[in-house]
PAZAPA-4460 file (N, C-alpha, C; in steps of 0.05 Angstrom, whole numbers, plus 32768, in hexadecimal, padded with zeros to 4 digits):
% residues 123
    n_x    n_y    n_z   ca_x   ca_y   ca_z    c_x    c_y    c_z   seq   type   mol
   77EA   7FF7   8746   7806   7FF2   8742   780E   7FF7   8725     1      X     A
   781E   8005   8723   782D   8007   8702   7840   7FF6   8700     2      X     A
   783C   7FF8   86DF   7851   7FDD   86E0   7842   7FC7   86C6     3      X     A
   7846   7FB2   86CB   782A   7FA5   86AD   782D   7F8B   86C1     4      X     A
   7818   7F7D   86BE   780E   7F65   86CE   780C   7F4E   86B3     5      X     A
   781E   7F3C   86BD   7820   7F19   86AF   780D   7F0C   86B6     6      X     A
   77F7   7EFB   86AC   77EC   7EE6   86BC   77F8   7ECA   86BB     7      X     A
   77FC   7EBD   86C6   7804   7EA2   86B2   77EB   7E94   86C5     8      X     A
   77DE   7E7F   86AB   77D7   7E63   86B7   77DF   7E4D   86B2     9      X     A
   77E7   7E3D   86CD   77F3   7E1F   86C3   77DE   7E13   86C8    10      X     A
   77DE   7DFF   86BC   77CD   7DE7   86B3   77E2   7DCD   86C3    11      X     A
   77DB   7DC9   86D3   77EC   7DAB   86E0   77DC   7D90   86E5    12      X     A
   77D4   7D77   86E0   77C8   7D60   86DE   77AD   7D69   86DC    13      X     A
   77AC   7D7C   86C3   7784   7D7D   86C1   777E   7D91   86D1    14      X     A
   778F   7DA2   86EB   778A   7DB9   86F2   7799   7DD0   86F2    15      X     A
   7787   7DE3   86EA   7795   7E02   86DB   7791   7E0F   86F6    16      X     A
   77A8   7E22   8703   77AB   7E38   8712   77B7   7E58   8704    17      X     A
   77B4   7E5E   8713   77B8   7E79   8705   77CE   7E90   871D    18      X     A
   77E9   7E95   8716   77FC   7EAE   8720   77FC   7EC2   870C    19      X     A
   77FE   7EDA   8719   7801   7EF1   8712   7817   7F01   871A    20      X     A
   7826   7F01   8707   783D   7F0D   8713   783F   7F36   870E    21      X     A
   7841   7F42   8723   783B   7F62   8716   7857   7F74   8711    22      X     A
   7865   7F78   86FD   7888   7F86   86F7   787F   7FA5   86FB    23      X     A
   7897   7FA9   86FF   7891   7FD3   8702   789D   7FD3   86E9    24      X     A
   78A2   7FF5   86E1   789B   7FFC   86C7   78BF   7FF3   86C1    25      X     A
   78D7   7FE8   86D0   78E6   7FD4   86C7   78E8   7FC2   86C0    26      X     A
   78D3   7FA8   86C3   78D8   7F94   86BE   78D3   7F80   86D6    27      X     A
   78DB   7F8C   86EE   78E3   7F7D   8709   78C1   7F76   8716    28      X     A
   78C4   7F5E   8721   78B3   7F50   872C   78B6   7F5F   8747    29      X     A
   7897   7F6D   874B   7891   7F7A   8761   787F   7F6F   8774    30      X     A
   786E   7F5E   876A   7857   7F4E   8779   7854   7F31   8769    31      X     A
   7845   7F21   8774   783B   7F0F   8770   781E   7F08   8777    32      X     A
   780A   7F05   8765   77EF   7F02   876A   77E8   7EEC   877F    33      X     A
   77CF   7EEC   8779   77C3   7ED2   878B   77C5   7EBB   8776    34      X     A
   77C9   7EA8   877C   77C2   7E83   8771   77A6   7E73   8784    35      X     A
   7796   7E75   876A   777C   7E6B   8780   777E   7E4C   8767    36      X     A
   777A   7E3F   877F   7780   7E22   877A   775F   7E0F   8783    37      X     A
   7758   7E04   8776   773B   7DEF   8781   7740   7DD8   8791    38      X     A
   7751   7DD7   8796   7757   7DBF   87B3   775F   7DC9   87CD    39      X     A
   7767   7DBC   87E0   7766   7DBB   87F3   7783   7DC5   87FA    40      X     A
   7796   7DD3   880B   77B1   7DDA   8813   77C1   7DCC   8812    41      X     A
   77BC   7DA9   881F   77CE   7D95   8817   77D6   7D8D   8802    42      X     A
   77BC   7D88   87FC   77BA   7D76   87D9   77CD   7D94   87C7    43      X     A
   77C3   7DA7   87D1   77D2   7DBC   87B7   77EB   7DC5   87C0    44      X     A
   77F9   7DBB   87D5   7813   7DBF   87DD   7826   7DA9   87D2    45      X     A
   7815   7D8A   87D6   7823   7D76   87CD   7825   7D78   87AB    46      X     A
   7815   7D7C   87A7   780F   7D83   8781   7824   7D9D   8775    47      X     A
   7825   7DAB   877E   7838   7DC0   8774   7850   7DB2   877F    48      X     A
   7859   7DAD   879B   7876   7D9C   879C   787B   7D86   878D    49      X     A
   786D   7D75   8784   7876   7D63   8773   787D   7D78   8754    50      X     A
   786A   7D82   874F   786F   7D8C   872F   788B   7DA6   8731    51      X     A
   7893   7DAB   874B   78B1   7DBD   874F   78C0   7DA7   8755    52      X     A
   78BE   7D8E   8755   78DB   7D7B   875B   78DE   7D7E   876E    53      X     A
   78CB   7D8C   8789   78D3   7D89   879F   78BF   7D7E   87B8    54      X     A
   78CD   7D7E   87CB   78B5   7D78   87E1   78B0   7D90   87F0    55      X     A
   789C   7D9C   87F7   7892   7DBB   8800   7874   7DB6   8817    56      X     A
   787F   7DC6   882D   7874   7DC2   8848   7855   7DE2   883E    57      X     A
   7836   7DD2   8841   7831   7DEA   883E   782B   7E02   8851    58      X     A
   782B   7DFA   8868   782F   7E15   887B   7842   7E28   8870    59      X     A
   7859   7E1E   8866   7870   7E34   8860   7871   7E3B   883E    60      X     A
   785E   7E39   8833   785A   7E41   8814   783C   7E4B   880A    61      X     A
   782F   7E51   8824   7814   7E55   881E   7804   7E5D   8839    62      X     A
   77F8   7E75   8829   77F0   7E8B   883D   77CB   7E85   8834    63      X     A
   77BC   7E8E   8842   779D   7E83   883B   7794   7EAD   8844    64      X     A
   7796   7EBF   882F   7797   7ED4   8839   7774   7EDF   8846    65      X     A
   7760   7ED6   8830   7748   7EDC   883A   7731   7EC2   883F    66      X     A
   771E   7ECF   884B   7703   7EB2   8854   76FD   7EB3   8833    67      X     A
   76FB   7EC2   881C   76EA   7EB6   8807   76F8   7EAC   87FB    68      X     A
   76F8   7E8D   87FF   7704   7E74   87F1   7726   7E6F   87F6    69      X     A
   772B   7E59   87E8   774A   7E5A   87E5   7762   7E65   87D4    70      X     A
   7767   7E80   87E1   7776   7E8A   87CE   7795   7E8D   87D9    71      X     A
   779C   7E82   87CC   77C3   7E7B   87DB   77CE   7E87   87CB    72      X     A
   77E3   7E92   87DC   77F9   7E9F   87D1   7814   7E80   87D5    73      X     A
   7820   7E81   87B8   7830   7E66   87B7   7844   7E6F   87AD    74      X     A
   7857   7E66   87BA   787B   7E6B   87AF   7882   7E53   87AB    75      X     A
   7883   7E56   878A   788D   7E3B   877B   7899   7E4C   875C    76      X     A
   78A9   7E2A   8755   78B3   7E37   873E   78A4   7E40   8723    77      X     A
   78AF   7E5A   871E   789D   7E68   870A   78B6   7E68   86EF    78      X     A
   78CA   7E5D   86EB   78E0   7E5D   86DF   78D3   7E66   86C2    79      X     A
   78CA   7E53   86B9   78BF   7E4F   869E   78A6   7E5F   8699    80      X     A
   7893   7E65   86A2   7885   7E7D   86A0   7897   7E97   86A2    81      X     A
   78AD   7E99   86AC   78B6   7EBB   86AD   78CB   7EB7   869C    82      X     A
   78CD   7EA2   868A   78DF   7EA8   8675   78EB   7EBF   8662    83      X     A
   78C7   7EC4   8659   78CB   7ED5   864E   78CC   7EF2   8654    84      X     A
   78CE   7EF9   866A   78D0   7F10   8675   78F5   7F12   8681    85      X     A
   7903   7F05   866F   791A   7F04   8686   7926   7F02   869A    86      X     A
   7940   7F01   869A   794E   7EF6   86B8   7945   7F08   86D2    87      X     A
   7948   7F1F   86C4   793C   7F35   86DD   7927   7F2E   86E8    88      X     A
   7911   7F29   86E3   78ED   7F1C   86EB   78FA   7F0D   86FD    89      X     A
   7909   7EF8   86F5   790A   7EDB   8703   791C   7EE5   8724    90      X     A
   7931   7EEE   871A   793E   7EFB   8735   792B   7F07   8742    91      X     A
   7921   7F1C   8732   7906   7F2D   874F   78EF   7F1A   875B    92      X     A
   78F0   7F06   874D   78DB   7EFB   8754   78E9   7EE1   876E    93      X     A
   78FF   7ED9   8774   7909   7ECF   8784   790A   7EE3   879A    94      X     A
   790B   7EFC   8799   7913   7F0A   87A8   78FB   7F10   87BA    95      X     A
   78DB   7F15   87A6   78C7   7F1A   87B0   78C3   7EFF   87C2    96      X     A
   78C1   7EE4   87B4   78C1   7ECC   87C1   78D3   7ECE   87E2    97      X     A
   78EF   7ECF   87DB   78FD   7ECE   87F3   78F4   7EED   8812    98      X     A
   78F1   7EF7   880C   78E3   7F0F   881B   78C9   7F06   8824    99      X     A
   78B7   7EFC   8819   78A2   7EF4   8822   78A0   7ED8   8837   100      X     A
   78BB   7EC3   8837   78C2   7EB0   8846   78D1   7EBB   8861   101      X     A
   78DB   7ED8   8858   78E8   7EEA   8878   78D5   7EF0   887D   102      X     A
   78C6   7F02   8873   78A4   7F0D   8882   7897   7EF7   8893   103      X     A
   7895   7EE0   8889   788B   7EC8   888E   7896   7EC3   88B2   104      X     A
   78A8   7EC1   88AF   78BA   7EAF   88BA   78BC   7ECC   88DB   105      X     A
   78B8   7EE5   88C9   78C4   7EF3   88E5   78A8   7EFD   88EC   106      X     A
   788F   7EF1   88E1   7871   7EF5   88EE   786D   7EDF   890B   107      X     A
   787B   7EC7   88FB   7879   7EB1   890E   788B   7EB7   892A   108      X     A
   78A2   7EC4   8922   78B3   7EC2   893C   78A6   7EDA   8948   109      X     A
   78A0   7EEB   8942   788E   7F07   8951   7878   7EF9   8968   110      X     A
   7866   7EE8   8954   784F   7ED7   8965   785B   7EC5   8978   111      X     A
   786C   7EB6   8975   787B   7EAA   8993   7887   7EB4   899D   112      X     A
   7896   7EC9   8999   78A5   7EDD   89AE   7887   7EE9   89BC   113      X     A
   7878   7EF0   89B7   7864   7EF9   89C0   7851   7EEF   89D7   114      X     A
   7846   7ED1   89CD   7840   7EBD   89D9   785C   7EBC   89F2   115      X     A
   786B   7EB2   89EF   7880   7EA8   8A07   7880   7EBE   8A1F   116      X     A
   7886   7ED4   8A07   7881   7EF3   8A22   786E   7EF5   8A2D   117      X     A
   784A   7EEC   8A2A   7838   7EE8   8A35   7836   7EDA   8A48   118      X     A
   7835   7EC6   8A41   7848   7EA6   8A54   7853   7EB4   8A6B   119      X     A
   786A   7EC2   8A6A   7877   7EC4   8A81   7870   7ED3   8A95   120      X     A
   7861   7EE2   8A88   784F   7EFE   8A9F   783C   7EEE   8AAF   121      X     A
   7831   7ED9   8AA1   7819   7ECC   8ABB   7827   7EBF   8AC7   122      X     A
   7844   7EB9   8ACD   7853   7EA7   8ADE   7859   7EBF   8AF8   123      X     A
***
């Protein structure tokens, strides 16, 4: 990928994670790395929702992409780390965020449209 790659690590109650955010040769947030986290999906869902001011379901903010170990992909706020890359970063990077919650969302409805249409053929 071209472009220059950010790392940021936060450090949150004694534990450091690590996003990578990757810009094309504009500026604009094109990807977002992995966040490998040492706890468990809950505990690191409830832990990042408290430190965003919010409450966050982790089925819908966290993907477990391979078997070696836990490495999640997490949509949370990156406000203050992409400061300094400007407003542009932060927009693309909502944008990469919000696209990845439609991807999300139209994998799930594929798999029950799917399932149901199964369903109905053995009837």
């Amino acid at each position: 990928m071209s472009g220059r790659v950010a790392e940021f690590e936060i450090v949150w109650r004694e534990v450091a994670f690590r996003v990578a955010a990757h810009f094309d040769a504009s500026g604009r947030v094109v990807a977002l790395g992995d966040v490998t986290l040492p706890w468990d999906r809950r505990n690191s869902a409830k832990a990042l929702g408290e430190m965003c001011g919010a409450v966050i379901q982790a089925d819908r903010y966290f993907r477990t992409p391979g078997p070696d170990g836990q490495q999640l992909i997490a949509m949370f706020d990156l406000v203050e780390a992409l400061k300094p890359y400007g407003e542009t970063a932060f927009v693309a990077l909502l944008r990469v965020l919000a696209q990845a919650e439609r991807d999300e969302f139209q994998a799930v409805s594929e798999r029950r449209s799917a399932a149901f249409l199964s369903g109905m053929e053995d009837v």
